[in-house]
Structures are given as C-alpha cells and as structure tokens.
N, C-alpha and C positions, 0 to 999 in steps of 0.2 A: 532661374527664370523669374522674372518681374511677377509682379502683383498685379493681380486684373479682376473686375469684379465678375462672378462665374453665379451658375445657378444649382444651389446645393442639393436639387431634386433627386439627383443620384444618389445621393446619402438614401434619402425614403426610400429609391426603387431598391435597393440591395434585400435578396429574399432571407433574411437572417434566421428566419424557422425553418429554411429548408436547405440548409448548409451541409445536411448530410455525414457529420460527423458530430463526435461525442465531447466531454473531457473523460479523460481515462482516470477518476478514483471510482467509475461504476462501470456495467454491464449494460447492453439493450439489450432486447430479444423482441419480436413484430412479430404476434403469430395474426391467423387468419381465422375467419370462423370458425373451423373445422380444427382448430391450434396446431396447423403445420406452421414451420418458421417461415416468414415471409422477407425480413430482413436481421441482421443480428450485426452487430459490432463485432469489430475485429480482436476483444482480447478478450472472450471468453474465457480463456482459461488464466490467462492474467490473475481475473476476478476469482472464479471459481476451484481454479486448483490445474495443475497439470493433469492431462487425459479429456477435460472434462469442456468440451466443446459442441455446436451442433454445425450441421451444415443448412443452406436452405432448402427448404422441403422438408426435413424431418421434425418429426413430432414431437415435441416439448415433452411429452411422458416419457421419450426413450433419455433423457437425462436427468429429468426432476422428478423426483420420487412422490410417491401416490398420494398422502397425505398433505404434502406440501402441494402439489398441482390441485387438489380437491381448494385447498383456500383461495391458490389466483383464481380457481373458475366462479370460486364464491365472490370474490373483491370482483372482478370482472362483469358478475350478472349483476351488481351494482352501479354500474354505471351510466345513471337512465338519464341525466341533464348533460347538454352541451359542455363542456373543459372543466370537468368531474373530475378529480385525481384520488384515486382509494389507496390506502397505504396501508400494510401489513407489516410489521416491526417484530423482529428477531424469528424468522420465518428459515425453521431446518431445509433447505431444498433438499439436502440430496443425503436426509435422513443419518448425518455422521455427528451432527452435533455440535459444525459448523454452522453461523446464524448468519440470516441477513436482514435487510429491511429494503423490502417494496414497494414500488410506487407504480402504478396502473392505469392508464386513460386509453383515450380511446382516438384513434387517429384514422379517418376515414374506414374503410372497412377492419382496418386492423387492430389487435388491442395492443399498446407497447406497456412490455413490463421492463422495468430499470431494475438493479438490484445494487447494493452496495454493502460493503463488510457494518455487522450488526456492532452498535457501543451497548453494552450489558447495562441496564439500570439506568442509563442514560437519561430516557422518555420521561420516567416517575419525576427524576429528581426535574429536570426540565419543566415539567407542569410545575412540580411544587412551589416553583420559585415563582413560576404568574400572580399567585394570590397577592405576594404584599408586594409586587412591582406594582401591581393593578390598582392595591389599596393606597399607593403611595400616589400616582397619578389620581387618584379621586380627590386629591386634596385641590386640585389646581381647578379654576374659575374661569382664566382666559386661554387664550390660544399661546399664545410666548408661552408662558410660564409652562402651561400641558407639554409644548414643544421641546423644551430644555429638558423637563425633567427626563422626557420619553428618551430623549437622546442618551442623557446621562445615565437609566437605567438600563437600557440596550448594549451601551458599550460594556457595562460594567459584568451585567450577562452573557455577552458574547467574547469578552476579553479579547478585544477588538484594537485596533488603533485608532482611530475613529469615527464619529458616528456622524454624520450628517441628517438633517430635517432639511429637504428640498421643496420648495413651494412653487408651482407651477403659477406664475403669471396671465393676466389675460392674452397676453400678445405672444404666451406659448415659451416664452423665456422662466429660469427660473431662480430663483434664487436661495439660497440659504442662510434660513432663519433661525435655525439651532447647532449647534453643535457640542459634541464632547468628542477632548483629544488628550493623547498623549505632550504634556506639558513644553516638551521639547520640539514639536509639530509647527509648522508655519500656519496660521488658524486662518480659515476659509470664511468662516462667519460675516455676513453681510453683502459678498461677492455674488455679482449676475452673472447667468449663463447661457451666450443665447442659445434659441430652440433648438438650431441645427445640433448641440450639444445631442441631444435626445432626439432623435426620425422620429419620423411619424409612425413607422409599421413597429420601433421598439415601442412606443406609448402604447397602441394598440395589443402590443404583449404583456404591458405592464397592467393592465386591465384582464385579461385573462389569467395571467400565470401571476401572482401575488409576488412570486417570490426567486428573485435571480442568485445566484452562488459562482462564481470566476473563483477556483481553489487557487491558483497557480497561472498566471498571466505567460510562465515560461516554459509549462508542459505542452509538450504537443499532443495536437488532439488525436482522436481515434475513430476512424472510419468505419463508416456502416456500411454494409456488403447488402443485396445490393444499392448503388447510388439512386436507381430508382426503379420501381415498381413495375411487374409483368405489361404493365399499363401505360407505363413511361411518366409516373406522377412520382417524384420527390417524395420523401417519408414526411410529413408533417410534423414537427419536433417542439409548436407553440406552445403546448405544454409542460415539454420533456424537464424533466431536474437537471438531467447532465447536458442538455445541449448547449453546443460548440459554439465558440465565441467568434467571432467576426472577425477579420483580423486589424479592418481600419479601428473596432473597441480594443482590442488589442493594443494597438500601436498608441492608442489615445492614453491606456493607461499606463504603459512603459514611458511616455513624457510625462505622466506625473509621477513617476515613483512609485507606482502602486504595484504589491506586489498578487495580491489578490482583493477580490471585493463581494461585495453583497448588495443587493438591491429588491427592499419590500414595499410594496406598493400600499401608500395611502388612497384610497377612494372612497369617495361621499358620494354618496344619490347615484352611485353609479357612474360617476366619472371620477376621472386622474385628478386628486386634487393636489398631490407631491408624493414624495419617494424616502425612506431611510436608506441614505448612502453611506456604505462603510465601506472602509476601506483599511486595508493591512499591507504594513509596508515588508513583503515575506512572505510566504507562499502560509495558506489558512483552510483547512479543509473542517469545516461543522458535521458535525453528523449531522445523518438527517432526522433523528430525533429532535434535536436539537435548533434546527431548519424548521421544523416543524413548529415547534414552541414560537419560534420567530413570526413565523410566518402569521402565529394565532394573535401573537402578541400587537402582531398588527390590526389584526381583523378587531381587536378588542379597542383598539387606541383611535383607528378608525371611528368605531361606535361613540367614546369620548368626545372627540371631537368634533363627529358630526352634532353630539349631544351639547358640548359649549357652543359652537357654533347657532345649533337653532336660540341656545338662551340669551347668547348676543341680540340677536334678531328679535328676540322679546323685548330686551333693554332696550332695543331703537326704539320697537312699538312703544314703550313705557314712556319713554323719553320724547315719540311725540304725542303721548296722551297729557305728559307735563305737559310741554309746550299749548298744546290745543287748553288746558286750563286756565294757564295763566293768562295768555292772551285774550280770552273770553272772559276772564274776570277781570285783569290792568284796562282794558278797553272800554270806558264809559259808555252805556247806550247814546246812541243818538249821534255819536260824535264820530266824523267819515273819516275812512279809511287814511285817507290822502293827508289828513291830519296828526295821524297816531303815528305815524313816521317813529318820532323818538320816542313812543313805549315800544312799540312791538321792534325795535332794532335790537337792545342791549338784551332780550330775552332771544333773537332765533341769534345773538353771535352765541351766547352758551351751550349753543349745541351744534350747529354751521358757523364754524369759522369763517369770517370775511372780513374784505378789507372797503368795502364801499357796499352802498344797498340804493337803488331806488324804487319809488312806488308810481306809478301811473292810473288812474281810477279816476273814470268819469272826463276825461282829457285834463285832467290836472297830474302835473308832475312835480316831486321833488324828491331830493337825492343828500345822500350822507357820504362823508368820506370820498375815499379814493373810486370816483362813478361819473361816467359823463353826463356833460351839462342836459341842457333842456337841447337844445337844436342835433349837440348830436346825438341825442338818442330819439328824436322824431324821425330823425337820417335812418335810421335803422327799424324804427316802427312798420315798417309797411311791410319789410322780411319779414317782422316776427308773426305780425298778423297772417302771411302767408302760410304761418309753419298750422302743426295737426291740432286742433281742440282739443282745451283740458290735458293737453299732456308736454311732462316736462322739460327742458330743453338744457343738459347741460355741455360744458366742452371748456378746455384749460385752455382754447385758444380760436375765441367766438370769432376774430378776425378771418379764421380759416374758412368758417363758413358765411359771416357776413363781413366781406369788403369793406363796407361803409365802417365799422367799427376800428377799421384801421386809423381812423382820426384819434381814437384814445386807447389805442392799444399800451402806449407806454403806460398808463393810470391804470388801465383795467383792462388784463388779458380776458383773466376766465370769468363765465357767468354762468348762470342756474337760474333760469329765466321760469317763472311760477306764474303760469295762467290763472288768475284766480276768478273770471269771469267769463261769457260766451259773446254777449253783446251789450255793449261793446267790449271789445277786449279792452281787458284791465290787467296789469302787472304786478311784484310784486319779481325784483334782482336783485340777488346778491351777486357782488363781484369780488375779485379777488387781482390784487396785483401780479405783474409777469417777475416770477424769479430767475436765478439764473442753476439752473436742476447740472449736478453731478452724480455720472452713473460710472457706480464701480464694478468693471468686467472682472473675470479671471481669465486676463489675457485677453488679444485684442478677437472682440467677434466677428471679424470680417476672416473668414479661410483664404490663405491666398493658398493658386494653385502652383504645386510641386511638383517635380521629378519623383514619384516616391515608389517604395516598392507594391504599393498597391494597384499600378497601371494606372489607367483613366481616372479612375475614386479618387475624391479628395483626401491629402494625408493631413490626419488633425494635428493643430495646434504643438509646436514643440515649448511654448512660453504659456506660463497659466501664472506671471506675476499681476499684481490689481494693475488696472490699466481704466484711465478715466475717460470718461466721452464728458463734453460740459454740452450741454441743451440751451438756447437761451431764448426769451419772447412767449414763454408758455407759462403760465399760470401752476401755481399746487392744483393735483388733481381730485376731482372732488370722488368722494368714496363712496360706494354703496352705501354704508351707514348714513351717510347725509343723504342724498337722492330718496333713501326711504323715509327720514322724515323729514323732507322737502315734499314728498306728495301728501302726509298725512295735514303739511301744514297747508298744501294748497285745499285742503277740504275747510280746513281749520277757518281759513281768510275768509272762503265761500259763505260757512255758517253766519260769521262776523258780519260782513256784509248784508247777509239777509238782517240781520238783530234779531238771534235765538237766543231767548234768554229764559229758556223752560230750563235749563242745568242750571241754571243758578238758584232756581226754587227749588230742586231737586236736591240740592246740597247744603241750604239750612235747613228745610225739613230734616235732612239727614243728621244732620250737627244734630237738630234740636231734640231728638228721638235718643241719642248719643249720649248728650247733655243727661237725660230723664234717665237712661239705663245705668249711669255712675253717678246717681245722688242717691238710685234704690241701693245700689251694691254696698254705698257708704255708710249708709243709715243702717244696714243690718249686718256691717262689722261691727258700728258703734254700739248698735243695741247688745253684740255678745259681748266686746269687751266690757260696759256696764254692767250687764249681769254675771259677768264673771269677776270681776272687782267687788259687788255687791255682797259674792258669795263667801270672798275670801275675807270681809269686813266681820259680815256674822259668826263665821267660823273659826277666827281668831281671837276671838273676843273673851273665849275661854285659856287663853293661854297664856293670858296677862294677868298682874295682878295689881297695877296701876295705869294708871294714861300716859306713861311716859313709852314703859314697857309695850303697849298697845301699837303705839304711832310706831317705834322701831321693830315692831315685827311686821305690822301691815308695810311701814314704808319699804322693807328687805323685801319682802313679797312680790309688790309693785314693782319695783323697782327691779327685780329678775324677770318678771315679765315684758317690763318696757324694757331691755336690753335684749333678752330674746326678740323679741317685735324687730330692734332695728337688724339685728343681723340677720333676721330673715328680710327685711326689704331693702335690704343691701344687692339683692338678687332681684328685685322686682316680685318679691312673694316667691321663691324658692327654697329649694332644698340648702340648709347652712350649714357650716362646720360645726361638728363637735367641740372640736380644739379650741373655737374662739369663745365658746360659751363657758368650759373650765377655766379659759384665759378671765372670761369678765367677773365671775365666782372670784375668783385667785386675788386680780388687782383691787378686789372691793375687800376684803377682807386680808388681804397676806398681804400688804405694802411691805416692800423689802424683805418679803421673807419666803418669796416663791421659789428658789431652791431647794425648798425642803417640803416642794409640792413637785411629782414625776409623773409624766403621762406617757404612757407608752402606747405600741399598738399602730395599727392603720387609720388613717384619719377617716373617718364616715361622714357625710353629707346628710343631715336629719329633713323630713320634710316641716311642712309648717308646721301642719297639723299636730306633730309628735315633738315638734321644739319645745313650744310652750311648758307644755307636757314634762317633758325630759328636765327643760330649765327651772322649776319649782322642784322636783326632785331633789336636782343638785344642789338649787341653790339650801334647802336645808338641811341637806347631807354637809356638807364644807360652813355653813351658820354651824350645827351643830359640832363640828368637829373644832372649829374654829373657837369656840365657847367654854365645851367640858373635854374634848378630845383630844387627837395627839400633836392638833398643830396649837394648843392652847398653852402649849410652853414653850421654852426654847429649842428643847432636843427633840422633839417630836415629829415625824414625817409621813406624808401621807402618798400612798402610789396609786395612782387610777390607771390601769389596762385596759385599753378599749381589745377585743377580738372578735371575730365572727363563728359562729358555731356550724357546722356540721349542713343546715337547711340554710346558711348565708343567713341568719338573724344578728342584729347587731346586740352586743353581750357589754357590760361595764362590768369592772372587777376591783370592787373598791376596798383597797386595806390600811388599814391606819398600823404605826406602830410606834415608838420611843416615847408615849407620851404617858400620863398619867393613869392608875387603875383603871379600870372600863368597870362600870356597874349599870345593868340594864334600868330602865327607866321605872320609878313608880308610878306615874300616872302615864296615860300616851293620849296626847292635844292632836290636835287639827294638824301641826309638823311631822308625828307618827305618819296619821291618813294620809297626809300626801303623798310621804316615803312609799309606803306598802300596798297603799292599795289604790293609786292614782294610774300609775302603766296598767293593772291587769283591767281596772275598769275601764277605761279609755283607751288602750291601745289593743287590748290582749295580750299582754306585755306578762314578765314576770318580776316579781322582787322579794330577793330573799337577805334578813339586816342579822346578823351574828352580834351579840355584844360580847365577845371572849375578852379574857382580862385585862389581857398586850394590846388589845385595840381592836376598835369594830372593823368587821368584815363583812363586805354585801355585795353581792349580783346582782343585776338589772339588765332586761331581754326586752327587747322590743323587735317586733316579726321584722320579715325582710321586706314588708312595703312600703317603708317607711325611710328604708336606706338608701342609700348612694355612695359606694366605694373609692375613696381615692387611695394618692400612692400612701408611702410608710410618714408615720410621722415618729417622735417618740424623744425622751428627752426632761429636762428640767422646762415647763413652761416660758421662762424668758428666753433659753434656746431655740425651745421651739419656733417663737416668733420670728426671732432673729432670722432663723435661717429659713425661716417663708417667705421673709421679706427684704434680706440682704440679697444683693447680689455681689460677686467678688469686685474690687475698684480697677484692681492690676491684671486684667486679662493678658494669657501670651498671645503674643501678635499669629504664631505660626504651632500648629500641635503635629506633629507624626502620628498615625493612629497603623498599626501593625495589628491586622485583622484578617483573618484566612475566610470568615464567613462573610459573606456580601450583607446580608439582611443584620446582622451585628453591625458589622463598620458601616452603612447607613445610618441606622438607627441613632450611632452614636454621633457622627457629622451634624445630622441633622440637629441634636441636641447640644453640641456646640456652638452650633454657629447662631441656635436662638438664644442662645446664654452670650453672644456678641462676641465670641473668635472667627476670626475674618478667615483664615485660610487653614482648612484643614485638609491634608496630606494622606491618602491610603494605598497601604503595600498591602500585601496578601504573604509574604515569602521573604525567609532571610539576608537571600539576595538582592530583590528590588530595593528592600528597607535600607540596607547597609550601601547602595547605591546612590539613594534618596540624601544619606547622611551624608554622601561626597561631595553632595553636589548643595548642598543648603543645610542651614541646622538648625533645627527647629528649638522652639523655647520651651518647649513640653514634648512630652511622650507617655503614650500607653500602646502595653507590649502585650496582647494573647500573649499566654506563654508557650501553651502548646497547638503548633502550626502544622495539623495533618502528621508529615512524615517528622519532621523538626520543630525544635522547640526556639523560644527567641533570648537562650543566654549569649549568644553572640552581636547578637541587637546591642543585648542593655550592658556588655563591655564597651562598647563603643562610645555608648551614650555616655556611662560615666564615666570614661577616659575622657570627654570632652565636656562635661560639668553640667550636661543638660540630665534637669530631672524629669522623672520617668517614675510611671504607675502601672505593675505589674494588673492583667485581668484573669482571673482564671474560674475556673468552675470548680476546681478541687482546693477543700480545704485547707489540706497539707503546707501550701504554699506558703502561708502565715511567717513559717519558720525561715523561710529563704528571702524575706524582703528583702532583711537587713546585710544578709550574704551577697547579692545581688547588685546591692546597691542602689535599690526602687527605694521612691520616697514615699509609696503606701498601696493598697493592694485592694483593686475594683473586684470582688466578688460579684459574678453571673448568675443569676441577668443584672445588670446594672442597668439605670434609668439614669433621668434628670439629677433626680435628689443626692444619687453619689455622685454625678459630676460637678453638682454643685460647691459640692462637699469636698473632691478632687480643688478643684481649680477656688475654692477659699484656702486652702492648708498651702495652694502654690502663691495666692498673694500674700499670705503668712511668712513664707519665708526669704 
C-alpha cells in the first residue's frame, strides 16, 4: 500500500489503561468495599501455587490468611490521595512462608492488589546503593553532565543494556541527550523522536504512574475476568505495575530489537519534562524492590535537576545583572542611545549570540553586521509598532510573520526585537543569520499507513536508522536563556535612557567603605606580626653569647615563621600541610641529606592559627637535632610519625636515633620554652621532650580544632614530594578494571580517568572479563581476586599468557604470597584510593 499522509489521532484515542489484561510475572485481585473479589486475573494459581484460586464474589479472607489480610486492609486505609500506590514487601499471604510484595491503589470503587514472588534482602541492599549513586550525582553542576552521569549510574544498577535520558521538546518531540550502553550496541544518542512516538494518553500516564516495566515483549498477556464491571466500566489499570502492553508498543519494540524495557518518569513543576528509557535486548524481569529503588531513584534525580535547573535560571539572572552593570558603567552619561551602538553591541554578543544588531531611538537608525539597511527596516516599522507594549518579540524566522522582511531575509532571518521605549517606540534588534538546520530522526517520522496486523491502528515504524530532514531560510533558535536576559536588558536600556546614575554612587561608596575595612584588617596583622617578632628579639637574647650567634638564631626563627606565613597563604589564609612545613625545616638545614629524615603517618591540614605555632616548635626541634643531635653526623637519622589519637587530635612522635650520646641540657633558653611550653599555652596542646642516650624522643598534641585530615602520606621527605607532585609520563591508553562491587569499580574509574587514562573498561565476572579480553587487550589490568562465588585466577592466566600487566586488589592479606605465583606485577590492598593508583600506574611507566 503507498504512503499517504494520515492523521495519527488514533494512536492517542487507543484506551491503553483499560486493556483489561495483565503481564503474567504477577497476580491482580479487584476487591470491592466490602473485600468481595470484583475482578481477578486469570493465573492465580500460576502465581500463588496450585489449589490456591478465588472466583468472583468471594471473599479475599477465604484465601489470604488473617494476618496477612489484617496489613492490605492496613495499606488499603492508606490510601487517601488521588494514584497513591502503598507497597508491602515480603508479605506471607497465605501464612506457609511463602513471601510476596504488594502493590495497592485504588481504582474507582475498587482497591486492586498486585502480588508478585518476594526477592529476600533485595529492598535493603537496593536502598543501600541510593546513597553514593546520589552522592555521586551531587557532583554535577549542569544538566548534560547530571544526565550522563544519571544514565551511567542507572544502567550500572539495573544491569540493563541500555539507558536512555529522553528529553521532551517544546513541539512534544523528543530527543536523547544521554545515554549508557552496552559497547557493542548501535548508540541512539543525539537522535529525534517524533511525538507520535509517545500518545498523548501514554504522557498523561507517565505523569501518574512514575514507573513502566515491559518484562518480556514475547510473553503473552493475561486476562482479567471479568473484562468489565457489574456496571459495564473497564477495570482502570493507570496505575497497575503489571498492566498489559498494547500491542501497536509491542510491535514498536519487536522492530527495535528490544527484548524488554522500562520506562521512569522525569517531571519538574509537575510536568513531563523526559523519561529513563531502558532497554534489554532479552526478556528482564526487576523485582519490585528493585522497581521501587528505580522508581525513588528518579523522584530524587528529579529533585536534582529541578535544583540545576532553577540555578541555571539564577546564572541567567546573574548574567543579566552583569550585563545591566556593564552597560550602565561603558555608557557615558549624556551620550544617546543611538550613539553607543558600538559599546553596548560587543557586551549583549557575550551573552546573545548574533549576527547583526540594530538600534532605532528617537527616529534615528543605525545598524551593525549582518541587519537591514534604514529603508528596510522603516518597511517593517509600522508592524512592529503594531505589536503588544514593552514586550518582547522573538522568532527564527521574522519573515514568517512580517512579509516585508522578506527583502532581507537572506542577511537576517531571526530577530529578538527589544522595545525599549513606549512613546515613541524605540528599538534595540538583534538578528541572526538564516542557516541551513539538520534534524536527525530515528527513522523517518512520517507513519506511513500499512496492512498490519493491528487493523485500522497505525503499524509503527519497522526502520529506526538516523534519517536526516534538512530545514532551510530559518535562523538559530533563540533559547529561553537569552529571551530572559533579553528582557532584563530591555529594563537595562530603559534605566539608560532615562540616565540613572544613583548605582554608580552606590558602588564607590561601596568600594570605598571596602577599601577602609582591608587597611583596618592589615594594620592589625602588621601590628601582631610586629609584636610577635619584637617578642621573639627579647627572648632570644639570652641564648647568644655573641652578635653573630644572635642574628642566626633570631634570623632561623624568622625565618620559620615567614615560611610558615607563605604556606598558609598559599590557601588564601587556610588550613596547610604538615608535610610541607617538615619539607621547609629539612631543605634549610639537611641539603642532601634528607634521606635520613622519614615522615610517616596521615598528612594533616594545620589551621593558621596553630601553623605558626607548630612551625617554631619544629623549626627548634630539627635546629636542635641538626646541631647536637642525630642528624649532626653522618649515620644519624631522625623518624617523625605524624598519628591521630583516639578523640581525632593530631599527635607528632619524634625519635632521633644513630647519632651521638644524648645529654640533657644544662641550661633551657627561650628554644626549651618554645618546645615545651608554646602548644599547651597556645593551643592546649601537649609536649612531652625525653633526652634518652640513643636519642631524643618527644610527643606533641595539638586538639582536633585545629585539624584537617587528608589521604596517607609517609616516606623519606624527597619521596614524599615527589609523589605529590609527580604524575606518571606513560599512562596505558586502555585499563581492564575486573570488579564484582559497583561502588569499588566506580570509585576506581573515576580515579583513573582523573590521573588521565582515557578508557576504562568494567566486568563484574570471569566470564564477561575473559570475553572483554577476546575482543580487545588492554595495557593494564587490576583483578578483585575474589568475585562473589569465583575468584579471578583465570582472568590473570590469560592476561599473562598475553604479556599484559596486571595488579592483583584484595582485602586479604594472605595474597602477598601469591603475586609472584600469579604473575601480577603488585597487589592494591582495600580500600585502595588515588595514592595507590598513583603508585600502581608510576611502577607501570617504570617498567
């Protein structure tokens, strides 16, 4: 039969809530007020067990046992809002010990209970996994980025084939703008779909029911007894979990290939703003725990992106409150609108793209760029004045609505016409060139009509390859984000115009108020570093015994404090490393000889306030040791362990050893008082100095307000460095990451690919892995060893059969013994972070 253009309203009229049948992985049951059965599905005992059926008319008690009927009538008197769905999870009916999970709403007079076989443990673990999907989307800022991720966490949770972000268009069409797939998948990503795709009465389902489930596109459905109501009203099934699929959806999804799907509803402000479309190429049945978790997972993602969204909206306002500054400052008073042409253009392109602009004010006209002359835009002045006061007027294709414009349509399709006056009307256009717009379908959107087995109904689409429409004489479309600050700027002009110039006195008063609060702030740092240099002049003074001896002990002093100083304003006045302040001790005193200076321990984060503090500590601890102690000879070495105690206070644990006798001091100078009694006075801190003969030994506490925990550090000082601030040169292009936990092999991707490995690769199972390897070979691997029911020695034969190195991860220590068996090139101990993949992938450009 030929192709003819038909009207797709049939699609909408099809009643697809009231189809009157199920899918069969569950049971219905329709009782009535009074809980006699009103309708029930036809495989009761399917579900339930052989024997165990009801007919209509009888009473739900005479098969569901007491206890269990006591909680639907509890979920049931729950039900006090409009498409309410209450669910009861691992629910004994019929008292043997058999479970299920319940789903309950309310459908005209009648309550429909669903039941399906219960997954044990399922729900918990299900929830558990929301928190760090959740926390992992808090990181995203835009809408893309929240989209991708949402996609890629979803599949990865639903072990899906893949995921779709569908974004609902103004014109009802929709497209997708995220996806995760199976690698071998033909990827949908950036293809349009038109609306007819989606009816109008599914949209209005998808707003009710959150959450769609198609197990099996090739099971046949199951029949509700009876078809309809004593009343002759259809069962209402908008709600249902298990209701029956259509069969034109049906037949749509058998020409893609799809073997089952899922479908969860985004909505904002309470409308359809898109869909998570998944799809499985294979029949996929979720529990409904599980469904459930989905289902939340949306309502929560929802929230997110309602929440980026409104902060977009912010950024526009921000961006025309720039705008509205600039212009009101680059604008000289006195000097007319019609003039300032060329200030105020090269500020609204920074934020409205265009390709022409003109201003009319006052009946003077002049124009920039790609914009018609004077006569034709007079030709068209009498329309515009015709249009609504003070409001904005845009359209990719102005010819469409003013004719006259057709004289410069090739220059300037689109405009954004900005009233910026009442009488007389004054303007203020951007325009924008006509491009030539390519729209890529999945598959052509025009239905033609077929002989198909659905009768009359249109049979969908048997081609879903990209399929191009080209558009041509229409301009880029201009976006909400511009239209909103294209009005804030028609205020902007407005104020201009009048010559408001009370904000500009409002903003050097500001400055200058500004100005006065950071010259006090300065002058009473200066005043305490002077009185604390002053103190440290007097105090020293006793502890020389010439002026040479004076200047190098006050200068070391100084000099630790002005070094402390800059690594705390290396932060803008923050919390700084521990490690860099032993690093700046070390290089002032140990040149070439900081191997035989070891820091171990967690790196801590000091506040200001306690750096200072801390850095005169040290810096006479290591003078001292550097002088009479054990770094004052050759064989002498000194270990500082930083640890945290018990209440999280940060703790030093400083031991000297291979060096010269130790004899405690006969006099104790102003470098004692700092040691000992500097943190308990100033911080509440503790310090306790041992002079034992091998070498001094001291502790030093300072509370936990003063800290800030980072990852593990530890090491010879110039290691340390090193591997803070090397990064590996030879990254492998491709890693295998063989991981059975989701939130591990996350964790760890994401930690690669910010260390700069472009494609990281994740199996869960012996199988997929060693499949992965047939089909590509990566230039690294790390192997979990133990995978659930199996371990990965078959993984890492393969791998070294084929000469890729491989890093064993385990949690058990035992492992150690078996690298070398194995034939792993070194062994991630869990939890593993940054710092050992670091550590990994420098030992693999090593080799």
């Amino acid at each position: 039969m030929g192709v003819q253009e038909v009207n797709l309203s049939n699609c909408d009229r099809e009643p697809i809530h009231q189809l009157g049948r199920i899918q069969a992985f569950g049971a219905l049951i329709a009782v009535n007020a009074d809980w006699f059965v009103a309708h029930r599905s036809t495989n009761l005992e399917a579900i339930f067990g052989a024997g165990r059926s009801l007919e209509i008319g009888d009473r739900l008690s005479s098969l569901v046992a007491p206890a269990a009927l006591e909680q639907l009538r509890s979920a049931a008197a729950a039900l006090t809002i409009p498409d309410q769905v209450e669910r009861v999870f691992g629910l004994d009916l019929f008292d043997d010990g058999t479970l299920f999970d319940c789903a309950l709403h309310s459908s005209g007079a009648n309550t429909v209970i669903e039941a399906e076989p219960h997954a044990a443990g399922d729900l918990n673990r299900q929830l558990a996994l929301l928190r760090p999907i959740m926390a992992r989307l808090e990181k995203h800022r835009d809408v893309q980025a929240l989209a991708d991720e949402a996609a890629r966490q979803l599949r990865h949770a639903l072990q899906i084939d893949r995921v779709m972000v569908y974004r609902f268009r103004e014109d009802l069409s929709g497209e997708v703008i995220a996806e995760a797939a199976r690698e071998d998948l033909e990827k949908f990503h950036g293809l349009r779909y038109p609306k007819s795709d989606i009816p109008n009465q599914a949209r209005t389902l998808y707003l009710r029911n959150r959450f769609r489930i198609i197990a099996d596109v090739e099971a046949g459905p199951v029949e509700i007894e009876p078809g309809v109501s004593f009343d002759g009203e259809p069962l209402d099934l908008g709600m249902s979990t298990l209701r029956a699929v259509s069969p034109i959806h049906i037949e749509y999804l058998k020409n893609m290939g799809v073997g089952a799907s899922l479908s969860i509803s985004i909505i904002i402000g309470g409308k359809l703003w898109g869909l998570f479309a998944c799809h499985h190429y294979g029949p996929k049945l979720l529990p409904y725990s599980q469904r459930t978790a989905a289902e939340l997972f949306s309502e929560l993602f929802s929230l997110m992106l309602d929440r980026t969204l409104s902060s977009q909206a912010a950024d526009r306002r921000e961006k025309g409150r720039e705008v509205h500054s600039r212009l009101m400052r680059d604008i000289a008073a006195g000097t007319p609108l019609s003039s300032s042409l060329p200030t105020i253009e090269p500020v609204i392109q920074q934020v409205i793209p265009h390709d022409g602009v003109s201003v009319f004010v006052e009946d003077i006209y002049d124009s920039r760029g790609s914009a018609p002359n004077e006569e034709e835009f007079r030709a068209i002045l009498p329309s515009l004045n015709g249009g609504a006061t003070s409001k904005l007027l845009a359209s990719e294709a102005i010819a469409e609505r003013l004719p006259r414009a057709e004289r410069f349509a090739d220059r300037a399709a689109g405009a954004l016409v900005i009233p910026v006056s009442r009488t007389p009307r004054d303007y203020l256009i951007l325009w924008r060139k006509p491009l030539t717009h390519t729209v890529t379908w999945a598959g052509n959107p025009e239905k033609p009509v077929e002989a198909g087995p659905n009768g009359d109904r249109l049979t969908p689409r048997k081609s879903f390859e990209a399929w191009q429409e080209t558009v041509e004489g229409r301009a880029e479309k201009w976006s909400q984000a511009e239209l909103d600050i294209a009005e804030g700027l028609r205020v902007t002009l407005l104020e201009i115009i009048l010559r408001l110039t009370d904000e500009a006195v409002t903003e050097r008063t500001k400055a200058q108020q500004q100005q006065e609060l950071l010259i006090a702030e300065l002058n009473h740092r200066v005043r305490n570093i002077l009185n604390l240099i002053r103190g440290l002049i007097n105090q020293s003074k006793n502890d020389a015994t010439d002026i040479e001896t004076f200047v190098e002990i006050v200068g070391g002093r100084v000099s630790s404090l002005a070094a402390a100083h800059d690594n705390i304003t290396k932060g803008n006045w923050s919390h700084a490393p521990f490690s860099e302040l032993i690093e700046t001790e070390a290089n002032a005193y140990l040149s070439g000889k900081t191997d035989r200076l070891e820091v171990k321990g967690p790196e801590a984060m000091i506040s200001p306030e306690a750096y200072t503090v801390m850095a005169l500590v040290i810096h006479e601890m290591i003078t001292n040791s550097a002088k009479y102690g054990s770094l004052s000879d050759q064989s002498g070495k000194l270990e500082v362990e930083v640890s945290r105690d018990d209440e999280d206070n940060f703790c030093v644990d400083w031991r000297e050893s291979g060096g010269p006798p130790v004899k405690p001091p006969k006099r104790r100078g102003f470098g004692s008082t700092i040691i000992e009694r500097s943190l308990p006075h100033e911080l509440e801190g503790t310090a306790e100095v041992h002079y034992r003969l091998e070498g001094v030994e001291a502790r030093f506490c300072i509370p936990a307000r003063f800290v800030e925990w980072r990852g593990r550090a530890g090491g010879p000082v110039a290691q340390a460095k090193k591997m803070k601030n090397d990064r590996p040169q030879n990254l492998p292009e491709s890693v295998l990451l063989v991981e059975d936990s989701m939130i591990i092999a996350l964790d760890a991707e994401d930690c690669l690919k910010e260390l700069g490995v472009e494609k990281v690769r994740i199996e869960s199972s012996v199988a997929a892995a060693l499949d992965a390897l047939a089909k590509t070979r990566p230039a690294l691997a790390i192997l979990d060893y133990n995978l659930g029911k199996e371990n990965s020695e078959p993984v890492a034969e393969k791998l070294r059969e084929g000469g890729v190195p491989f890093w064993l991860a385990t949690g058990y220590g035992e492992m150690e013994s078996r690298v070398a068996e194995l034939g792993a090139s070194g062994l991630l101990t869990k939890p593993y972070g940054r710092d050992e993949l670091v550590e990994m992938l420098t030992t693999f450009d090593q080799q």
